[in-house]
C-alpha positions as CSV (number, residue, x, y, z in Angstrom):
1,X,-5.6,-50.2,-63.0
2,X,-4.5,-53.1,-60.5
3,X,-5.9,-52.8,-57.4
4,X,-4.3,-51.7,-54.2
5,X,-3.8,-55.2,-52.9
6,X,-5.1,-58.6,-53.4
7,X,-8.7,-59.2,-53.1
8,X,-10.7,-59.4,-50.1
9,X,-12.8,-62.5,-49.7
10,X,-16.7,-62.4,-48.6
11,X,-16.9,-66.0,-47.8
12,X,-18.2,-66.8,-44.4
13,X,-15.7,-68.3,-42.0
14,X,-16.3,-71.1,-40.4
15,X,-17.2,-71.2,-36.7
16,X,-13.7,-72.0,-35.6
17,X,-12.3,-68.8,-37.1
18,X,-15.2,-67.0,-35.9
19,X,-14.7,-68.5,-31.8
20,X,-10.7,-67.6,-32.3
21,X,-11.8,-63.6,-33.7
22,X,-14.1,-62.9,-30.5
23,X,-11.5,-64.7,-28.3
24,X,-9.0,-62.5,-29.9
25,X,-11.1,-59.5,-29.8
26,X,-11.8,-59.7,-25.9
27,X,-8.4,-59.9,-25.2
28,X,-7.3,-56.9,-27.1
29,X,-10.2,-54.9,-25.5
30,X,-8.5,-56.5,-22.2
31,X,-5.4,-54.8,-23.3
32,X,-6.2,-51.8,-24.9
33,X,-8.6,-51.3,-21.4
34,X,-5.6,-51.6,-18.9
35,X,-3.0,-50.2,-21.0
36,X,-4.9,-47.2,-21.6
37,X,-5.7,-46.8,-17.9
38,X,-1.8,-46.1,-17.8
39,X,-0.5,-42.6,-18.4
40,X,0.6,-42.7,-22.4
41,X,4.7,-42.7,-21.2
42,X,4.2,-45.5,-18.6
43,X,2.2,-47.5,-21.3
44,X,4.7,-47.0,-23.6
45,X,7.5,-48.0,-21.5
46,X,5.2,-51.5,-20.2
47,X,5.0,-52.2,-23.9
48,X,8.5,-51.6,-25.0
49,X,9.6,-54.1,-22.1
50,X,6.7,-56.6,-23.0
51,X,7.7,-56.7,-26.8
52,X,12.1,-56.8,-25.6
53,X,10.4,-60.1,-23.3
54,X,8.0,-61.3,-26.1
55,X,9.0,-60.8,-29.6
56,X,12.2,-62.5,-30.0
57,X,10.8,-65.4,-28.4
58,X,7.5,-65.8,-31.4
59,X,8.1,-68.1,-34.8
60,X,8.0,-65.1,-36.6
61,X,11.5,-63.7,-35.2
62,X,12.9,-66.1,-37.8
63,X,11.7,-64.3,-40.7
64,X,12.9,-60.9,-39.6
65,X,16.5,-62.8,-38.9
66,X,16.4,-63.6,-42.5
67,X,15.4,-60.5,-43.5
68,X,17.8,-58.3,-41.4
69,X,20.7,-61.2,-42.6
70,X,19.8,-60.2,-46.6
71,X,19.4,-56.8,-46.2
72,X,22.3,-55.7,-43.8
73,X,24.8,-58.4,-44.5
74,X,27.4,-55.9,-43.6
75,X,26.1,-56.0,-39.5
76,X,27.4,-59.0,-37.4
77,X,24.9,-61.6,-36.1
78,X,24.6,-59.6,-32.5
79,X,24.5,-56.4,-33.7
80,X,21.2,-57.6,-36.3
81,X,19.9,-59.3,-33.3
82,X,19.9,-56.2,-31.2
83,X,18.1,-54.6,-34.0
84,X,15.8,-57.2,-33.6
85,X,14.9,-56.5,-30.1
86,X,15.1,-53.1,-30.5
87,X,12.3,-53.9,-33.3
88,X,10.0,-55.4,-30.8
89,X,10.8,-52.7,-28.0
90,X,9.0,-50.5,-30.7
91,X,6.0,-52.4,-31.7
92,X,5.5,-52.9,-28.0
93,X,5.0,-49.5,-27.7
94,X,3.1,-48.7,-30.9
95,X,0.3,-51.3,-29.4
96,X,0.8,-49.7,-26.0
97,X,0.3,-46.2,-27.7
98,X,-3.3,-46.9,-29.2
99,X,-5.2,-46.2,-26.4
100,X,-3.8,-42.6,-25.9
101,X,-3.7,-41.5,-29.5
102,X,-6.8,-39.4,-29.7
103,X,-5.0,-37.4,-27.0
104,X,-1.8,-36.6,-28.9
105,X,-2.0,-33.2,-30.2
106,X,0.5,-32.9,-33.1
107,X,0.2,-29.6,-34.0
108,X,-0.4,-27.8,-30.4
109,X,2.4,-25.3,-28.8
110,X,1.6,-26.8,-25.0
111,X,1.8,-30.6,-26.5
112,X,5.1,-30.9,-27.6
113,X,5.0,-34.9,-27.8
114,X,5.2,-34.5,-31.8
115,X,8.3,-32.0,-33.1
116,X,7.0,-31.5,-36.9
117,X,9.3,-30.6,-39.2
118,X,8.6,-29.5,-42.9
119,X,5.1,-28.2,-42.4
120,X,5.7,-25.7,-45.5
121,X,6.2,-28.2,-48.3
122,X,2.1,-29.3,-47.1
123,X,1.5,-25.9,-47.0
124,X,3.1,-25.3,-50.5
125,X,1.6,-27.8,-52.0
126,X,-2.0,-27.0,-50.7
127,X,-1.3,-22.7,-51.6
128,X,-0.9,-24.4,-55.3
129,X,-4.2,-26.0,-55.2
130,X,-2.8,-29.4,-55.8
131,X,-4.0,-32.7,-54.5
132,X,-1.4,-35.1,-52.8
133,X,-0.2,-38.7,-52.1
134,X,1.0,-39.2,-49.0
135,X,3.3,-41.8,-47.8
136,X,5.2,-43.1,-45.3
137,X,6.2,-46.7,-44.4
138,X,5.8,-48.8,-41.3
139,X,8.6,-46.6,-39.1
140,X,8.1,-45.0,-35.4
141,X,4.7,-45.2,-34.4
142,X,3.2,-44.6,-38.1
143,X,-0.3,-43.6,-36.6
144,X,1.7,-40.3,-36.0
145,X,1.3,-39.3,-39.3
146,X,-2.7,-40.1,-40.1
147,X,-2.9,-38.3,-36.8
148,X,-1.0,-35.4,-38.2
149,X,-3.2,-35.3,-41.4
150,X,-6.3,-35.7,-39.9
151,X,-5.8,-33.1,-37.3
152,X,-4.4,-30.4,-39.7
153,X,-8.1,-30.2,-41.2
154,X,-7.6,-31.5,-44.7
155,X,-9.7,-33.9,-46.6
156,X,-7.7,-36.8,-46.6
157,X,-8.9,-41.0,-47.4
158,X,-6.3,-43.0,-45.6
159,X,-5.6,-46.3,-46.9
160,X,-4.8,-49.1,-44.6
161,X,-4.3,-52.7,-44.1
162,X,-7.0,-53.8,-42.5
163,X,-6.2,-56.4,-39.3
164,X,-6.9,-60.6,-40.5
165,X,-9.3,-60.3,-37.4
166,X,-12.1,-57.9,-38.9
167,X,-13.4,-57.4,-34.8
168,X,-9.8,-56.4,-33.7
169,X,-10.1,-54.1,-37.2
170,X,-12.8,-52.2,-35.5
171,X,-11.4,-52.2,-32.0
172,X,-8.4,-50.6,-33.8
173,X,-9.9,-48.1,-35.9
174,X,-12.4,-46.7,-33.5
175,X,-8.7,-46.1,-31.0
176,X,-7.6,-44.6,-34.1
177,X,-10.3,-41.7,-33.7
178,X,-10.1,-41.0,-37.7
179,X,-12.9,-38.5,-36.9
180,X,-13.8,-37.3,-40.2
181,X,-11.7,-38.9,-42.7
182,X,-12.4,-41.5,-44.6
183,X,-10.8,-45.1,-43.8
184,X,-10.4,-47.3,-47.2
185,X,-9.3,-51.2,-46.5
186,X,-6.8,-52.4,-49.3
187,X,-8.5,-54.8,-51.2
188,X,-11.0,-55.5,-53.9
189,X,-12.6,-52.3,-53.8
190,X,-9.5,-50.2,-52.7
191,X,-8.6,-48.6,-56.0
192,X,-12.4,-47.7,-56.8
193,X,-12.8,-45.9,-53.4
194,X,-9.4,-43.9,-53.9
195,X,-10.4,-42.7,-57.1
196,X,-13.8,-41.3,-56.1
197,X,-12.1,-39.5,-52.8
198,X,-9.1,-38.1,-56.1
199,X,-12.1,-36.9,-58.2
200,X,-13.7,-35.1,-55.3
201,X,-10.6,-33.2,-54.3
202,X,-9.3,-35.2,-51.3
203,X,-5.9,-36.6,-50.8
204,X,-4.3,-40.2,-49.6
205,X,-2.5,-41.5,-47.0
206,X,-0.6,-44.6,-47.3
207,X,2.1,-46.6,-46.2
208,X,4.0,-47.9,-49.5
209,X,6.4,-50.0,-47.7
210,X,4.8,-53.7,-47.8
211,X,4.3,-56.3,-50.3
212,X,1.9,-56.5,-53.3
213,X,2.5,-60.4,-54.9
214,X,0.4,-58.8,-58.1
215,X,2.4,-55.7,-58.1
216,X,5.3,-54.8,-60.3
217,X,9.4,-55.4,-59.2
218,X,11.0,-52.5,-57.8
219,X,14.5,-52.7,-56.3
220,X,14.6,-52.6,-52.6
221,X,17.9,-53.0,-50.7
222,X,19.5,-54.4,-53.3
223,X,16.6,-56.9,-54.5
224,X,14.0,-56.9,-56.2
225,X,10.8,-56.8,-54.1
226,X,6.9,-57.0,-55.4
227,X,5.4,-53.6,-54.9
228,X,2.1,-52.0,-55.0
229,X,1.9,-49.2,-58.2
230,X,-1.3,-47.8,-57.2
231,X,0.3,-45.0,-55.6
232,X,2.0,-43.9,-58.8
233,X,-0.3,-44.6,-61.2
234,X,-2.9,-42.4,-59.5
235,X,0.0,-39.7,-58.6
236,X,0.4,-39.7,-62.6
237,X,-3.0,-39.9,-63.4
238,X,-4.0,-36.7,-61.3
239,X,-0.5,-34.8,-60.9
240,X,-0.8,-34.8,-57.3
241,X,2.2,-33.9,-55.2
242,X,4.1,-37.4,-53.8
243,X,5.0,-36.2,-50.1
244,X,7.0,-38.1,-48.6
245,X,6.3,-38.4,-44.4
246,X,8.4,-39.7,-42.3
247,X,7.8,-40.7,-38.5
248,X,11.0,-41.1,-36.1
249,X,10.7,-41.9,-32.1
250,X,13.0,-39.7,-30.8
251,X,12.4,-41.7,-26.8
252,X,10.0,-43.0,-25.0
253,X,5.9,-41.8,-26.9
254,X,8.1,-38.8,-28.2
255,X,8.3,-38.3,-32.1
256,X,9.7,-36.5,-34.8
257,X,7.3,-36.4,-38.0
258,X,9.1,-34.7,-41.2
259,X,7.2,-33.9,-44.2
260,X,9.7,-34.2,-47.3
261,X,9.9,-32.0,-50.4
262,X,7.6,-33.6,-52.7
263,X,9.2,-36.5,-55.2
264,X,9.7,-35.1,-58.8
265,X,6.8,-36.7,-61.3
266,X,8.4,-38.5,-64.1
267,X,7.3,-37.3,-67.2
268,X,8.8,-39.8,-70.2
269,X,5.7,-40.3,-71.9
270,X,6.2,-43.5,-71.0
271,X,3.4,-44.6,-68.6
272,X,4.9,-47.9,-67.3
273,X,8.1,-46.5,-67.6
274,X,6.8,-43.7,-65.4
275,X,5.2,-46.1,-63.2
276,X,8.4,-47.5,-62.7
277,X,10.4,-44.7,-61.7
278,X,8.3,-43.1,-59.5
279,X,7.9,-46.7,-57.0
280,X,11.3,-46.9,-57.3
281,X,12.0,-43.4,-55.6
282,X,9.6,-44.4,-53.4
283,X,11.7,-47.7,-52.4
284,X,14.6,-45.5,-52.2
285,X,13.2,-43.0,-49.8
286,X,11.6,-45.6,-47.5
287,X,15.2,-47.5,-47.6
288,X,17.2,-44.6,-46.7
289,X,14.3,-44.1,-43.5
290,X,15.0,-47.7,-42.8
291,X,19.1,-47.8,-43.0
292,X,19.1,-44.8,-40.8
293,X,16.8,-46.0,-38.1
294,X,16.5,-50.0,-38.9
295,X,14.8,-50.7,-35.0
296,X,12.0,-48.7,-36.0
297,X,11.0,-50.8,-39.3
298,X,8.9,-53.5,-39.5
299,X,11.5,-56.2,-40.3
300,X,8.8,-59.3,-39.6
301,X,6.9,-58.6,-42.8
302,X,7.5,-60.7,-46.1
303,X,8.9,-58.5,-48.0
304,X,11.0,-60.0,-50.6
305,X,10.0,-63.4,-52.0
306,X,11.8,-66.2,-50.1
């Protein structure tokens, strides 16, 4: 089985890198510290306004241009550029949000910050005894939903992209407050640790929506885009339950999260083929999220090949 993503090096880096992380690092913990001094809706509103200010501004805005130009032809040029900023508003605020997420309570009556909706097809799944697959793409604030699953109590190994800067990476993960569950970095060792958290009766989380250059091709608005299989090989492999979880900001550090019906398990006999069909379902689901609310993806990462 490939691995989740490509391979993580354990070469040292070289000083300069290593002066740029801890410069990088204090400056995050300079952020994070004032931000989260801030109550969580006047954060969130000082990081919308910073990432409107900010964002369109960075080398990177090209890419999402492109992207947004391929993937929406049918929008005009201002309306795809006030996605654009409307992109940024929302990333704003997910950084702004870090601070205060181990004080969002998802699932409590008084706390209505969170409005879930489709609790029962969890609960289903888990009165059936069955293991599931998670996923979810890079939508919202997607820490919403690892909140959601950690909270609710269940075993659950969440799989993540760990930051380039491996000091931010902890800064990040100790705002995260995973509490229990288990935190597996995509790379080299990625597949092996999901498999051992499958065979002893936990579940994933992931988000399925970015790019795997080793992966297989999968349609994905319209072109073919380089995904990750993992998720469907090990859904196959272990007849978990694919739910699909979706994570909406309604206004301001206010969210809908919406747990889907499970996706149907292809059964052709036909692994590859099965394989297949499963990521693309996956594509489709993320891409319907995405054409509904396309401010709230994550339009700056490479996707499709160039």
């Amino acid at each position: 089985m490939g691995t989740i993503d490509t391979p993580l090096t354990a070469e040292p880096a070289p000083p300069s890198i290593i002066l740029r992380h801890r410069a990088e690092a204090a400056g995050a913990r300079l952020f994070f510290m004032l931000i989260g001094a801030l109550p969580v809706d006047h954060a969130s509103a000082l990081g919308g306004a910073l990432g409107r200010w900010l964002g369109p501004r960075l080398g990177i805005s090209r890419r999402a241009r492109r992207n947004l130009a391929a993937a929406l032809p049918e929008l005009s040029a201002p309306q795809r550029e006030a996605i654009l900023r409307a992109m940024w508003d929302n990333l704003g605020r997910v950084a702004a949000e870090y601070p205060h997420l181990r004080r969002i309570r998802v699932f409590a009556a008084d706390h209505p910050r969170v409005e879930v909706v489709g609790l029962d097809h969890l609960e289903g799944v888990l009165a059936a005894g069955r293991q599931a697959i998670i996923f979810g793409g890079h939508l919202g604030n997607w820490e919403i939903a690892a909140l959601a699953a950690m909270q609710y109590g269940i075993d659950v190994a969440q799989i993540y992209r760990a930051a380039n800067n491996p000091l931010v990476d902890g800064i990040v993960a100790r705002l995260r407050g995973a509490g229990g569950s288990e935190l597996i970095p995509k790379g080299a060792v990625a597949s092996r640790r999901a498999l051992a958290a499958l065979r002893r009766g936990a579940h994933l989380a992931l988000l399925a929506d970015q790019k795997l250059n080793d992966g297989i091709p999968v349609p994905f608005f319209g072109r073919l885009a380089m995904t990750a299989p993992a998720l469907a090989m090990l859904a196959l492999r272990f007849q978990c339950a694919v739910l699909p979880v979706r994570v909406e900001r309604l206004r301001g550090a206010r969210f809908r999260l919406t747990i889907h019906p499970p996706l149907a398990l292809p059964a052709s006999g036909d692994r590859a083929a099965d394989v297949a069909a499963l990521m693309a379902e996956v594509n489709r689901t993320l891409e319907g999220w995405i054409r509904a609310r396309p401010e709230q993806w994550f339009w700056v990462h490479s996707r499709w090949p160039d």
